[in-house]
C-alpha positions as CSV (number, residue, x, y, z in Angstrom):
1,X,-27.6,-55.8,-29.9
2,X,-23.9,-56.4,-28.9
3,X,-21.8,-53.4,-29.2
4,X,-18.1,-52.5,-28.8
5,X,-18.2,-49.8,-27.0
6,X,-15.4,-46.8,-28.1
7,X,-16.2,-43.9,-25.9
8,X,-19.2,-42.2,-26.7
9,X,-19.9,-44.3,-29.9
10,X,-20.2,-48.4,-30.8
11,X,-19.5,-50.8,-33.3
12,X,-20.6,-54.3,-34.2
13,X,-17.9,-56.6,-32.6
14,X,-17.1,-58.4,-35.5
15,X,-13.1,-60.1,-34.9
16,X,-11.9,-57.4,-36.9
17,X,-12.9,-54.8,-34.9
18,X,-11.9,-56.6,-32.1
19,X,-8.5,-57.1,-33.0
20,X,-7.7,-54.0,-34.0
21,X,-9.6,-52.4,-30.6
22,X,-7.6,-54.8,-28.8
23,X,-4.0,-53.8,-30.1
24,X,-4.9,-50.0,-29.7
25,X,-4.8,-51.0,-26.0
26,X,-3.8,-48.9,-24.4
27,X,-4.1,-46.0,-26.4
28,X,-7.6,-46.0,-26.8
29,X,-8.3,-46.4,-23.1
30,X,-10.4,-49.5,-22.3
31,X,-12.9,-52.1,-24.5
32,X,-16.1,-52.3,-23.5
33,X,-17.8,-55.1,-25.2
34,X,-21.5,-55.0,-24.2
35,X,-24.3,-57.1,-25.2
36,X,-28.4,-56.1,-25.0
37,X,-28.0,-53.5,-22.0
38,X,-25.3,-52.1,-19.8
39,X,-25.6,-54.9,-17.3
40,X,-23.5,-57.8,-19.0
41,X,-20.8,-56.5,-20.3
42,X,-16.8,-57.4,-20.5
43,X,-14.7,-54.3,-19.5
44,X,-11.0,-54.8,-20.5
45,X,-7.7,-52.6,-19.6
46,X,-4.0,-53.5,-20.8
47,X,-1.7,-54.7,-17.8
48,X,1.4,-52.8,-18.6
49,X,4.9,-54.4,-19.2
50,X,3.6,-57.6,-20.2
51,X,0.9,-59.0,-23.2
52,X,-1.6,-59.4,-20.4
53,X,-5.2,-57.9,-19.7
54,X,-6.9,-57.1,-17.1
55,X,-10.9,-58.7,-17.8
56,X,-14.0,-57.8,-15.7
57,X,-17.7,-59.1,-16.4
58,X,-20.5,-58.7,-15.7
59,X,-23.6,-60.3,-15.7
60,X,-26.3,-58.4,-15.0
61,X,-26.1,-57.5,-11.6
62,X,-23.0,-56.8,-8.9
63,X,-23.3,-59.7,-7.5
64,X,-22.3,-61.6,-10.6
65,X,-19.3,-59.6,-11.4
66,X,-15.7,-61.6,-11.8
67,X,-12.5,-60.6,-13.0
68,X,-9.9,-62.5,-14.5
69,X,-6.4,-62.2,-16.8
70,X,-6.1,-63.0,-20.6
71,X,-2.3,-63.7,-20.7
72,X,-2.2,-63.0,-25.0
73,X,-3.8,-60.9,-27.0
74,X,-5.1,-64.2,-28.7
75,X,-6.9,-65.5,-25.6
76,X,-8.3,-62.0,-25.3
77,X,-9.6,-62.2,-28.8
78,X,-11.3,-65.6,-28.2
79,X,-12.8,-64.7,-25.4
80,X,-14.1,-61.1,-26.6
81,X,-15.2,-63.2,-29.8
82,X,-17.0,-65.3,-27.7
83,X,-18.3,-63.4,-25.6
84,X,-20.2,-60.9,-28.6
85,X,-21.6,-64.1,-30.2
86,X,-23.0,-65.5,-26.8
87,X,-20.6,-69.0,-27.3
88,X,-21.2,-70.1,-23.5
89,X,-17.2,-71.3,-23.3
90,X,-15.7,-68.0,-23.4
91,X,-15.2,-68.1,-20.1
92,X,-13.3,-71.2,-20.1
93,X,-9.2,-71.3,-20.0
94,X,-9.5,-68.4,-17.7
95,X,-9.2,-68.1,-13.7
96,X,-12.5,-66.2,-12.6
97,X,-12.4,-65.0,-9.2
98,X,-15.5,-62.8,-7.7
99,X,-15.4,-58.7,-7.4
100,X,-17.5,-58.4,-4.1
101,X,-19.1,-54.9,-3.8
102,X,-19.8,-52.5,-0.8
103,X,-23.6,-52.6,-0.9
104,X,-23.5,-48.6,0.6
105,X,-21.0,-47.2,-2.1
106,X,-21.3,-49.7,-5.0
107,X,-17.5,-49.8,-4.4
108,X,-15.4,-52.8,-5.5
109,X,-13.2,-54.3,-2.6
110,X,-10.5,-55.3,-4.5
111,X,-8.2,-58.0,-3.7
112,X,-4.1,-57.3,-3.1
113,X,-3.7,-59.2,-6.7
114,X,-6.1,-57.2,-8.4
115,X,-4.3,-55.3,-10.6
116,X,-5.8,-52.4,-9.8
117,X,-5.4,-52.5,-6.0
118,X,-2.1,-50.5,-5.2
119,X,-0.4,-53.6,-3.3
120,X,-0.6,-55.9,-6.1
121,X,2.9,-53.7,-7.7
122,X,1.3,-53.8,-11.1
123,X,0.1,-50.9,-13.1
124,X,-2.7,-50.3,-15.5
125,X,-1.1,-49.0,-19.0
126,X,-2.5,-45.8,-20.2
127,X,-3.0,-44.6,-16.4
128,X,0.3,-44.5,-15.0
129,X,0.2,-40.9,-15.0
130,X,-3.2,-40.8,-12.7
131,X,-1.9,-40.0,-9.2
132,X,-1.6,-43.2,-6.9
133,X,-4.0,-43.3,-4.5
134,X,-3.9,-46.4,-1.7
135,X,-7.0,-48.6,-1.2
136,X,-8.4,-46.2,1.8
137,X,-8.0,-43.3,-0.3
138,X,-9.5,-44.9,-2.8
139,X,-12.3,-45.9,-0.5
140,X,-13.0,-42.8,1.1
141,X,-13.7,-40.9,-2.1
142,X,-16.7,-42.8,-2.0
143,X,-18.1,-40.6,0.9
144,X,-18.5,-37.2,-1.6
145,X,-20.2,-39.5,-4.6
146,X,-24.0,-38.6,-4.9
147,X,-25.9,-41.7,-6.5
């Protein structure tokens, strides 16, 4: 079943619920939407000072995980749309690029344009008050994780 996920609960992605999930960005934190298990999923967080989004999938495995920008709330719509009803364009109109992952850590290395990484100047909305950390300290948390 594909879900929107909404901390700990879920809805059925109908546009509706995306829409309105997607304009509460980023007050509600991030969108999960999520089809059959937690291993293809699209993870969405609002880029702040701009209409833009920050996209990660997944598709069932790290090695298959990409990230890219929706530029308009519209374009995020489509895609999450599509995405829920399994249309196999949804990923079109967007630039893709490849989140590679520490095999040791399960960390991502994330690119200096990621807009998570702490040299690409942009911030994440809704986390601005999280305390900036730079990629190594980032990196070396994942030392004192247990998995």
């Amino acid at each position: 079943m594909t879900s929107i996920i909404l901390g700990r609960g879920a809805v059925k992605p109908t546009r509706e619920a995306i829409e309105w999930v997607a304009g509460g960005l980023p007050y509600i934190g991030s969108l999960i939407v999520e089809l059959d298990d937690d291993s293809w999923y699209v993870q969405v967080v609002k880029i702040a000072g701009a209409d833009h989004y920050l996209m990660e999938h997944r598709a069932s495995d790290a090695g298959r995980h990409v990230w890219a920008i929706a530029r308009s709330r519209d374009d995020l719509v489509r895609a999450l749309m599509g995405f829920a009803e399994r249309d196999e364009t949804w990923i079109t109109g967007f630039s893709w690029e490849v989140l590679e992952f520490d095999e040791n850590t399960g960390c991502a290395y994330l690119p200096s344009h990621h807009p998570m990484s702490s040299r690409s100047g942009l911030t994440i909305e809704g986390f601005e008050g999280l305390p900036v950390l730079s990629d190594e300290e980032h990196e070396g948390f994942a030392d004192d994780w247990d998995y």
